[in-house]
C-alpha positions in Angstrom: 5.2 -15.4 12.1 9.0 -15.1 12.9 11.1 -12.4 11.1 12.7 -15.3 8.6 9.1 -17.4 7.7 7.4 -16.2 4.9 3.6 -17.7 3.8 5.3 -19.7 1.2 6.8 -21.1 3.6 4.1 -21.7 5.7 2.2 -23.7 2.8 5.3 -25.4 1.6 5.0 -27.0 5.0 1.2 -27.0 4.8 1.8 -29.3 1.6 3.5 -32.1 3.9 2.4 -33.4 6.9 1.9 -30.6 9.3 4.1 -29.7 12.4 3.9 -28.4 15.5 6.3 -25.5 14.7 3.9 -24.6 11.7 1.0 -24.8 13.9 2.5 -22.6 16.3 3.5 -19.9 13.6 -0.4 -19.6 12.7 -1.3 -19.5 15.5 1.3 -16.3 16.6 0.6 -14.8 13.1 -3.7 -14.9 13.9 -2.8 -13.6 17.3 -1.2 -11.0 16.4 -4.0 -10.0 13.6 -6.9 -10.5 16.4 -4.8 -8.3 18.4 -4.4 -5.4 15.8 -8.1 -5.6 15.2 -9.5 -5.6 18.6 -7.2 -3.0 19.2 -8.4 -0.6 15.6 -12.1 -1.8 17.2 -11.5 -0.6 20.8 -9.9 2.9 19.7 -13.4 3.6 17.4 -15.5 2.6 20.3 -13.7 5.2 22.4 -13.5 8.1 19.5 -17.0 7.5 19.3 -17.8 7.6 23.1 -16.0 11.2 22.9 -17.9 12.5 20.3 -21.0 11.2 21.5 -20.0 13.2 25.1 -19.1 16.5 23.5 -22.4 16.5 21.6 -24.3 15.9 25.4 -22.6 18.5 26.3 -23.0 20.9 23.8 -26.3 20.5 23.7 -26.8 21.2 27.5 -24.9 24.6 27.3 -27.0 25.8 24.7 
C-alpha cells in the first residue's frame, strides 16, 4: 500500500467495480506481509539451528 492509501480506501474502491490500481495495491500490501513473515520464519529456523549446534557441542565436550 502506498504512503497516502489507507484500507478504507481500499474497500471504498472494493465497493465499486474493481481496478487495476486496487488490484495492484493488494497485491504490494500481501507482498510485503509474505515478506515480513517468511522473513520472522527464516530468522527462528536459524536461532534454532544455533541452539541446536551449541547443545551438539556441549554435549561432546563433556
Amino acid at each position: 500500500m502506498s504512503g497516502k492509501e489507507s484500507l478504507g480506501d481500499l474497500e471504498k474502491g472494493a465497493s465499486y467495480e474493481p481496478s487495476d490500481a486496487l488490484y495492484e495495491s493488494i497485491v504490494i500490501h500481501l507482498d510485503e506481509l509474505l515478506d515480513s513473515q517468511l522473513t520472522s520464519l527464516i530468522e527462528a529456523v536459524r536461532e534454532i539451528q544455533v541452539e541446536r549446534e551449541t547443545e551438539k557441542i556441549l554435549a561432546e565436550a563433556v
